[in-house]
C-alpha positions in Angstrom: -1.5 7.1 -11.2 -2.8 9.8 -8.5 -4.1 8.7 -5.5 -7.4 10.4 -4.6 -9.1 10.8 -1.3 -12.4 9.6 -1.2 -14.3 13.2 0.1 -17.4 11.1 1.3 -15.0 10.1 4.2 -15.5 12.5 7.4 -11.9 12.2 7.7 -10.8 13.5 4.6 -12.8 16.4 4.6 -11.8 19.7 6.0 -8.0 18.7 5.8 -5.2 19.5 3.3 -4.3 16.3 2.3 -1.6 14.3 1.3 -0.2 13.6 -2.5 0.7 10.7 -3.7 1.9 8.5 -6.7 1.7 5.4 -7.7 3.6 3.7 -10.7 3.3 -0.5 -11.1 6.6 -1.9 -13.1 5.8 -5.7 -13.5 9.1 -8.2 -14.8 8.6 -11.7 -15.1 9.6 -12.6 -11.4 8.5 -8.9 -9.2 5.5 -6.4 -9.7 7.6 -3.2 -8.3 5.2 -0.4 -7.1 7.1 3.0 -6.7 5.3 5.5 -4.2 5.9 9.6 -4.2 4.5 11.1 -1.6 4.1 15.2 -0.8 2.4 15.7 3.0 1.8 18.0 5.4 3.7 18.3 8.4 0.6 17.0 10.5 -0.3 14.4 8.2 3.2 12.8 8.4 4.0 9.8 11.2 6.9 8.3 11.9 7.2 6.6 14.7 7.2 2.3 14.4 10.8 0.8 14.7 10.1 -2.5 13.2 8.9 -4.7 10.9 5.4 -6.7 11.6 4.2 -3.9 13.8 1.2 -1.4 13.1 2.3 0.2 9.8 -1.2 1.7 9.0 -0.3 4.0 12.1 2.7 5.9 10.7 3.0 7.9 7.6 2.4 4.6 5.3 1.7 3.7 1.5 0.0 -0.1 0.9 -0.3 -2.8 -1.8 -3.5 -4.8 -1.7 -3.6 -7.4 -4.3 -5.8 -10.5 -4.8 -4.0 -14.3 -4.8 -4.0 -15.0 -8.3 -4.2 -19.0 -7.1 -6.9 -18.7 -4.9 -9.0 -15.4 -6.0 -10.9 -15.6 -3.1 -8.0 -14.5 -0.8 -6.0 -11.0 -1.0 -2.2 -10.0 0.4 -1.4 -6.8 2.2 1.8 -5.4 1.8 1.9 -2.5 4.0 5.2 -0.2 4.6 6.1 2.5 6.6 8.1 5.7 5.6 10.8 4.4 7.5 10.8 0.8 5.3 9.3 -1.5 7.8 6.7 -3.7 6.4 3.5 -5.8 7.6 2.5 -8.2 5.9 -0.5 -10.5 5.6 -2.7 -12.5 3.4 -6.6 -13.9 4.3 -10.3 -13.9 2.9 -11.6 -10.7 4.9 -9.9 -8.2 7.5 -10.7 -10.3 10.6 -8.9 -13.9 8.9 -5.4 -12.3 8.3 -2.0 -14.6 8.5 1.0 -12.6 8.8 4.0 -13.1 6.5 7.0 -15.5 8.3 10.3 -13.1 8.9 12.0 -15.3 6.0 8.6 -14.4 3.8 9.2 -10.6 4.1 12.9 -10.9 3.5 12.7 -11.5 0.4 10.0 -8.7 -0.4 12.6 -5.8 -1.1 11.4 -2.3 0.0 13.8 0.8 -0.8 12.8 4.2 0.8 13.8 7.3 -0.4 15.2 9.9 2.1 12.5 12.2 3.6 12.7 16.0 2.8 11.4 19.1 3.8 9.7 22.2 1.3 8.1 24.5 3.5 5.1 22.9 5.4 5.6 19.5 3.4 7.5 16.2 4.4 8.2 14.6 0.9 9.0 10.8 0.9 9.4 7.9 -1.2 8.7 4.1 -1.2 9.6 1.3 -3.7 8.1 -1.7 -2.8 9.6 -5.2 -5.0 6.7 -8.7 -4.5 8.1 -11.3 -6.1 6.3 -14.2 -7.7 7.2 -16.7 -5.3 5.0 -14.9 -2.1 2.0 -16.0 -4.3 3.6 -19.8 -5.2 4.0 -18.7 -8.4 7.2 -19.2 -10.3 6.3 -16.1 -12.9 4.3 -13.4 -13.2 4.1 -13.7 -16.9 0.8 -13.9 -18.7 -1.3 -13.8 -15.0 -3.7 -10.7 -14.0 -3.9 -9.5 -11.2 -6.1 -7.1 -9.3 -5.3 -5.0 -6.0 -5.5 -1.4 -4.8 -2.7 1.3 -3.6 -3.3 3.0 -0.8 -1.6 6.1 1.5 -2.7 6.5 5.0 -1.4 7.7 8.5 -4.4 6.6 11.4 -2.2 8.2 14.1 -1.1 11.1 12.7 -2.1 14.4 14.2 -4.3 14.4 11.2 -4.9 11.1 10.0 -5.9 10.6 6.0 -6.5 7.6 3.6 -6.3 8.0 -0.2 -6.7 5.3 -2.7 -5.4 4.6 -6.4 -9.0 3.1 -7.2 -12.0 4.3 -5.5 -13.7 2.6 -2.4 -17.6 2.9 -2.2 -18.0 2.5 1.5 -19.2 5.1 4.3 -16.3 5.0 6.0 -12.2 4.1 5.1 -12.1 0.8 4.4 -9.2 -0.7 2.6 -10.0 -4.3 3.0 -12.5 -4.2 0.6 -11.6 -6.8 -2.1 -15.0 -6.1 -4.3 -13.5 -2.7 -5.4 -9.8 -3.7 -6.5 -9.2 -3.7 -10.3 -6.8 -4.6 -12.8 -3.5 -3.3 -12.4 -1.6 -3.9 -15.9 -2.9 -5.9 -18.6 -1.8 -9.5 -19.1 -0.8 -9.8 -22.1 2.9 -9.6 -22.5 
């Protein structure tokens, strides 16, 4: 699926934004999200070294998706160009617990080497959850909902883009009321 830019947002408008791709592969034990991502020079961020840092600040795609146990509470899976991931899970945007360092160890995320064309830094991210983050042993015959996002808050020219649209005045990713089903259950 394409990820769109929500052109009510002030800061979306006026830019040429970034493009992104989103493609959900779920197995029985991971839901594997690849990203493809085509931006502008001064859209694209690099700049955090590690992992549990401020993700949303670089050049960054981002897997929201609700707690199939306890629908009421949502995961963030947030990775930088560069592969280094934050992590967090909570009701709202202020009550988030970060992932343990043995929790993201054993999400897998595999980046694609940056290239330039032109103006355009291209870039890839595939991010593997497994079942087990949730307490699950499978992901077989369970529905989940979530949202995809590509952002950069730092950059020169910062941008946020969604795979399902956000009704809200201003970016706002933490909005669980607008996330939908990403595959169907049924095997």
């Amino acid at each position: 699926m394409i990820m769109r830019a929500n052109m009510n947002w002030k800061a979306n408008q006026g830019i040429t934004l970034p493009v992104a791709l989103v493609e959900v592969v779920k197995s029985s034990n991971y839901l594997q999200v690849f990203f493809t991502v085509e931006e502008p020079q001064d859209c694209f961020r690099s700049e955090i070294q590690k992992d549990g840092d401020h993700s949303w600040e670089d050049s960054c795609v981002e897997v929201f998706l609700q707690n199939p146990l306890n629908t009421e509470e949502y995961y963030n899976f947030e990775v930088t160009c560069r592969g280094h991931i934050y992590a967090a899970h909570g009701t709202n945007r202020n009550d988030r617990k970060e992932l343990s360092p043995s929790e993201l160890r054993i999400i897998n995320c595999t980046k694609q080497v940056a290239s330039i064309a032109g103006n355009l830094i291209c870039w890839g991210m595939t991010i593997q959850i497994p079942a087990e983050i949730f307490g699950l042993s499978t992901f077989d015959g369970v529905q989940l909902m979530g949202n995809f996002y590509k952002c950069a808050d730092k950059a020169k020219t910062p941008h946020y883009l969604s795979a399902f649209p956000i009704d809200t005045e201003k970016p706002d990713f933490h909005r669980p009321e607008f996330f939908q089903e990403i595959w169907d259950s049924q095997p």
